[in-house]
C-alpha positions as CSV (number, residue, x, y, z in Angstrom):
1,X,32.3,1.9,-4.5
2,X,31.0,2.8,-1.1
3,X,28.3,5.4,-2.3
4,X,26.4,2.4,-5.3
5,X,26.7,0.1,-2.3
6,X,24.7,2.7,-0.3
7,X,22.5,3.3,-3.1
8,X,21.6,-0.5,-3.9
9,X,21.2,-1.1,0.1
10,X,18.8,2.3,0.1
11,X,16.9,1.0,-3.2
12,X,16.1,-2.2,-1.9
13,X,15.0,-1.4,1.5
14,X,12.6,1.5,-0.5
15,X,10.7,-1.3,-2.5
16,X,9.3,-2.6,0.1
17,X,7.6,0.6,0.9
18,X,6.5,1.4,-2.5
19,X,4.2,-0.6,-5.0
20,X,2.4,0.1,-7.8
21,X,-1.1,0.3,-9.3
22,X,-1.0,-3.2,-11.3
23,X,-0.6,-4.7,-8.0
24,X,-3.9,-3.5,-6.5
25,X,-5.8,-5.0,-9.3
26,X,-5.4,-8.7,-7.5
27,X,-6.4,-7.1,-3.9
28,X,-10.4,-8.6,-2.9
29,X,-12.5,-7.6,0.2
30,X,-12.0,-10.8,2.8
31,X,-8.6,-11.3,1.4
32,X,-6.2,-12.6,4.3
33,X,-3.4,-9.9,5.6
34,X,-0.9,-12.1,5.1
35,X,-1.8,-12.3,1.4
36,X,-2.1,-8.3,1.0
37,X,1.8,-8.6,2.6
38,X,2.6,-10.7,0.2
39,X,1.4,-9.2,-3.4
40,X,1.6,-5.3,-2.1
41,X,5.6,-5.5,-0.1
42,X,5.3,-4.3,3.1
43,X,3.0,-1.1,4.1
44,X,5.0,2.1,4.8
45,X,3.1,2.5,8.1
46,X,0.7,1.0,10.0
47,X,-2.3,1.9,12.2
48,X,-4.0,-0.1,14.6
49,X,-7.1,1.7,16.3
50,X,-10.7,0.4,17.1
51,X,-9.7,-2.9,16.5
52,X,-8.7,-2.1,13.0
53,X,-5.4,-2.2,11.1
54,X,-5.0,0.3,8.3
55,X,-2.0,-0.5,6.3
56,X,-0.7,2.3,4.0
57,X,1.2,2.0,0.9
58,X,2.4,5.0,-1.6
59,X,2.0,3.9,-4.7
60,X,4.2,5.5,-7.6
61,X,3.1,5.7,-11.1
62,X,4.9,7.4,-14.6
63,X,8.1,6.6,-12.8
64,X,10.2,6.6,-16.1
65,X,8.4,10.1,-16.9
66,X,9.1,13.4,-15.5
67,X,5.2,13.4,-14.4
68,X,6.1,10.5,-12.4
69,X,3.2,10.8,-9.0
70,X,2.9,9.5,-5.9
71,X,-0.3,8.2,-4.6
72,X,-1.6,6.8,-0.9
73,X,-3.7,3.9,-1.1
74,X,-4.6,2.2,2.5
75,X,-6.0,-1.2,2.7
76,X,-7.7,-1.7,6.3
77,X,-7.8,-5.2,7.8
78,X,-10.5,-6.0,10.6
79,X,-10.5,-9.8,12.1
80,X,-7.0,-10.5,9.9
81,X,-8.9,-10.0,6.2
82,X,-9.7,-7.1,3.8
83,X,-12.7,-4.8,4.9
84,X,-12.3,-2.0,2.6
85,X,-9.4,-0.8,0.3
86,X,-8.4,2.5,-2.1
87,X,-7.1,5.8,-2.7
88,X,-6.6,8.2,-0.1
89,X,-7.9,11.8,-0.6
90,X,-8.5,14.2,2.2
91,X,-11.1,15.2,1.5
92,X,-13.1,12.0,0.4
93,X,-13.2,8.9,3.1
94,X,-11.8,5.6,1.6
95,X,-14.9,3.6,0.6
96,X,-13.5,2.2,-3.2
97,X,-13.7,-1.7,-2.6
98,X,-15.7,-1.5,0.8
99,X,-17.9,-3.5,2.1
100,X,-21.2,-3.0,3.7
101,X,-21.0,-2.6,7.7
């Protein structure tokens, strides 16, 4: 009994840090944090440098699949709304859904 509470108390704190790719779809540039918060769960981490905040979110797909993958997908907030958004690949910078500086 102890160990499936442990595993329903580990499962729901982990879906908060993970989301999935449907949910990006209703992400726009200008969006308000608060709202990114609310359709996305909370980030896994968060950066705050140059008077930017990059939130960070891994996002799972093919979970019921043995191919199942994770991705990183950051979503950077300047002045409390969407700037730019997307994938993470190191060796690309994250300009899917920017906006012109």
């Amino acid at each position: 009994m102890r160990m499936i509470s442990l595993c329903l108390v580990l499962a729901v704190l982990l879906t908060g840090c993970f989301s999935t790719p449907k949910k990006i779809e209703s992400l726009a540039i200008g969006m308000p944090r608060w709202r990114v918060i609310q359709i996305m769960g909370e980030p896994f981490s968060t950066t705050q440098m140059f008077g930017r905040e990059t939130l960070e979110y891994h996002l799972w797909e093919d979970l019921d699949t043995p191919n199942a993958r994770r991705e990183t997908f950051q979503v950077t907030i300047v002045d409390g709304k969407v700037a730019r958004y997307g994938p993470v690949k190191p060796w690309e910078p994250v300009m899917w859904g920017s906006q012109a500086d």
